[in-house]
C-alpha positions in Angstrom: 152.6 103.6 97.1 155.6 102.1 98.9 156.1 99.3 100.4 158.6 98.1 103.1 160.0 94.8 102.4 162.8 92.3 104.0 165.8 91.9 101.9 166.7 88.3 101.9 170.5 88.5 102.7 169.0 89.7 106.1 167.9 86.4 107.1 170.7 84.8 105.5 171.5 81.4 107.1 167.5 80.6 107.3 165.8 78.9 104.6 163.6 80.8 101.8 160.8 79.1 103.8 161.6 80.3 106.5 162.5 84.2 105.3 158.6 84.5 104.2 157.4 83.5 107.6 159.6 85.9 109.3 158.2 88.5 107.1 154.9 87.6 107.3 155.2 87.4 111.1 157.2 90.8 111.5 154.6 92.8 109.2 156.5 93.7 106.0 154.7 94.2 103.1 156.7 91.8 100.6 160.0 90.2 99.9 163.0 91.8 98.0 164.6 88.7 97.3 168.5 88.5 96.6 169.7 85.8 94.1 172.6 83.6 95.5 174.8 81.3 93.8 174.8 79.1 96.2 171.6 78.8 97.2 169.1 76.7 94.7 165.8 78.0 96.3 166.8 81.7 95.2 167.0 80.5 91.7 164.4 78.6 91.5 160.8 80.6 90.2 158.2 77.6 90.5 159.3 77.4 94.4 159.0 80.9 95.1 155.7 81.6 93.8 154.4 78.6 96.1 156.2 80.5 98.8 154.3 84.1 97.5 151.1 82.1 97.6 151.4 80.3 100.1 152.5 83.3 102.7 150.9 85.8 100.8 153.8 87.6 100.4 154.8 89.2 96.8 158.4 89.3 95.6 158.5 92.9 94.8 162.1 93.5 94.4 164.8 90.9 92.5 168.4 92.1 93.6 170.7 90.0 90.9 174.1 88.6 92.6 176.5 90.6 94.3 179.2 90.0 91.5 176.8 89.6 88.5 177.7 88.6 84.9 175.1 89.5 81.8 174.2 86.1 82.2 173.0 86.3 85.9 171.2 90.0 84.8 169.7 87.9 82.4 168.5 85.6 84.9 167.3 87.9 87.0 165.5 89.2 84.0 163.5 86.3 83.1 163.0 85.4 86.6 161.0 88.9 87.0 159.1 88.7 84.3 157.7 84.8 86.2 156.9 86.6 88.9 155.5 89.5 87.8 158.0 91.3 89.8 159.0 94.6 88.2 162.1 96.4 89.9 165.3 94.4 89.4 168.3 96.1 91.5 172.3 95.7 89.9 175.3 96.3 90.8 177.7 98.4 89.6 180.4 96.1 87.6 184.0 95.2 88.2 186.1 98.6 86.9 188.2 96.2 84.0 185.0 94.7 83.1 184.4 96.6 80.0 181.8 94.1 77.9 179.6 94.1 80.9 180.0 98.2 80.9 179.3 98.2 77.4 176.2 96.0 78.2 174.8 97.6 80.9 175.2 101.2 79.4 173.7 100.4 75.8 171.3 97.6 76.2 169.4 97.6 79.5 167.5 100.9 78.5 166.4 98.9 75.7 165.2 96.0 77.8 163.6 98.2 80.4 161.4 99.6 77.2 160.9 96.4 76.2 159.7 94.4 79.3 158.3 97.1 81.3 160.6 97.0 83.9 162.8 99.4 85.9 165.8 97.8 86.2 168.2 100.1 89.2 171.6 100.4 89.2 172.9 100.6 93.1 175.4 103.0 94.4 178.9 101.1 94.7 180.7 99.9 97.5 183.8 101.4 99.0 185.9 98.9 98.0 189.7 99.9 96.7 192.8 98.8 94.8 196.0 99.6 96.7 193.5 102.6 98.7 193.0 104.5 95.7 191.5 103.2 92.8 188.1 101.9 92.7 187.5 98.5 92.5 184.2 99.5 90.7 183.0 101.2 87.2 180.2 103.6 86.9 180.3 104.3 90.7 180.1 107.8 91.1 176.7 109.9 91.1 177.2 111.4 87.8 177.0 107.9 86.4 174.3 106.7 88.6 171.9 109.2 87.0 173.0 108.9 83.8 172.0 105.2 84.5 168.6 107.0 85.1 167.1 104.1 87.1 168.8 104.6 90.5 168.9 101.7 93.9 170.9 103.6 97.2 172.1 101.9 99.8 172.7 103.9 102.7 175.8 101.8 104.6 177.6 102.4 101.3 176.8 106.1 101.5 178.6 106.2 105.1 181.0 104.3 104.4 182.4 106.1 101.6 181.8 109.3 104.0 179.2 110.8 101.5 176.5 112.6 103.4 172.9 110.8 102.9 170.9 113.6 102.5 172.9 115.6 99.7 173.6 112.0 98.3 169.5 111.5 98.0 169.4 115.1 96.6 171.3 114.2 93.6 169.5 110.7 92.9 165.6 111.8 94.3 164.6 111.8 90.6 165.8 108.8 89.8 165.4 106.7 93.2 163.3 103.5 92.5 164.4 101.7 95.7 166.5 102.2 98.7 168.4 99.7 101.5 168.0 100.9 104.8 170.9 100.6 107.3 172.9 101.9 109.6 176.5 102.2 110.3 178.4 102.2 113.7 182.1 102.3 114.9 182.8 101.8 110.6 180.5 98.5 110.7 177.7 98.6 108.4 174.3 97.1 108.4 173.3 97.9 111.7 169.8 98.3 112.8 168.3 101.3 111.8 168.3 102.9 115.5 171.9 102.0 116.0 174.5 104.1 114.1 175.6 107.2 113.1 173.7 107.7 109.9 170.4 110.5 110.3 168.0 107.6 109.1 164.7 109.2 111.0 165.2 112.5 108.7 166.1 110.3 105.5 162.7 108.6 105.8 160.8 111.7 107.1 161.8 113.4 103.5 161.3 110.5 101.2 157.8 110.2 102.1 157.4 114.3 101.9 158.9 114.0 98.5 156.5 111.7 97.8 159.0 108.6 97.0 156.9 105.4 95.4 159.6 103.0 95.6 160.3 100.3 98.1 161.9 100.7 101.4 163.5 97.2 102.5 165.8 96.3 105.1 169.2 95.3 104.8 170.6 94.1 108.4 173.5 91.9 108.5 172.2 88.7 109.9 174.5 89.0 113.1 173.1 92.2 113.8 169.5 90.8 113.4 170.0 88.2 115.9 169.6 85.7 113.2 169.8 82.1 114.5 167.8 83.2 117.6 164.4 83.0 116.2 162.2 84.9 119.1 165.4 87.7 119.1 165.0 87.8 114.9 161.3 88.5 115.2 161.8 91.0 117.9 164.3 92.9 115.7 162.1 92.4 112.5 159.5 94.1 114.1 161.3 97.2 115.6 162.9 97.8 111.9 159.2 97.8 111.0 158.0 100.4 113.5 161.2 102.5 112.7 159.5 102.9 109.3 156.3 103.3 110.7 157.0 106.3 112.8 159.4 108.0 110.4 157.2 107.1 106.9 154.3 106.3 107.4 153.4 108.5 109.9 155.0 111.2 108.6 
């Protein structure tokens, strides 16, 4: 069954403390928790189960860092496996990094076998050299299935000006988790309501597809209201119903 969790980056700013309550407080089922660099409490497993005891709030997701090496995969890895969380979400890697490429492409098949784990490769950013040339490898669909485990985000989808639903189409059989956003005047990670992207009918045919993977939110913290605890909440908590009345309810 699926779950709708909060992606931690939305809340970034707040403490991991913190994030739990909010999702606690808001409704969500569980915590797709993002790995930072900077931040120790991401990193650090013994904390986080006291946080996913304490709140009762399961890790269900472990999104390794935006620019990852194998070593942070890695991490994330072994991090999963103390938390018994078992969908891990990378990115796609740097276009001239061609160890990581290799590593990626040959040997995470053979650690999903081994560990049990479904470890998602996410659809790439728009990013560019000199307008034309990806700044990412293995960024188009093609590759994306041939990666066979598949994470979509959908402000990356509008922002490269792909169309969601045909986008979906190509990955549905290989979608373990998706980051719902929307996009407005070319800004992404808006709340779900406030864009341009058909985000009602997206959800509406997941859950008629029968999709089993998680649906977490992805707001940028200024468009959560983050800092402003009572306007954070309130915005939590619509993202929630959106789900409701276009999922669940479906």
């Amino acid at each position: 069954m699926s779950k709708l969790l909060l992606s931690t980056d939305t809340l970034k700013g707040y403490g991991l403390n913190r994030i739990f309550a909010f999702a606690k407080q808001a409704g969500f089922d569980g915590v797709d928790l993002l790995i930072d660099p900077k931040d120790f409490d991401t990193q650090n497993p013994e904390y986080i189960q006291g946080l996913v005891t304490e709140y009762g709030m399961p890790v269900v997701t472990i999104q390794a860092p935006m620019t990852s090496t194998k070593k942070d995969v890695i991490f994330a890895i072994e991090m999963a496996k103390e938390l018994n969380v078992k969908v891990i979400v990378v990115q796609p890697p740097k276009l001239l990094n061609f160890s990581f490429i290799k590593w990626l492409t040959t040997e995470i098949p053979k650690i999903r076998q081994k560990e049990g784990l479904s470890i998602a490769l996410e659809n790439a950013p728009s990013d560019m050299f000199l307008g034309i040339i990806p700044e990412h490898a293995m960024s188009n669909l093609g590759e994306l299935k041939k990666f066979k485990h598949a994470a979509l985000d959908t402000t990356r989808v509008a922002q490269k000006h792909d169309d969601l639903i045909r986008v979906y189409n190509v990955l549905r059989k290989y979608l373990v988790h998706v980051h719902i956003s929307n996009v407005k005047r070319a800004r992404g990670y808006q709340m779900p309501e406030e864009g341009v992207l058909p985000l009602e009918s997206f959800l509406t045919k997941l859950k008629q597809e029968g999709f089993k993977g998680a649906v977490s939110f992805k707001i940028h913290p200024k468009f959560i209201k983050a800092g402003d605890d009572a306007k954070t909440l309130k915005n939590l908590i619509t993202c929630k119903k959106f789900y409701e009345n276009f999922f669940l309810k479906v």
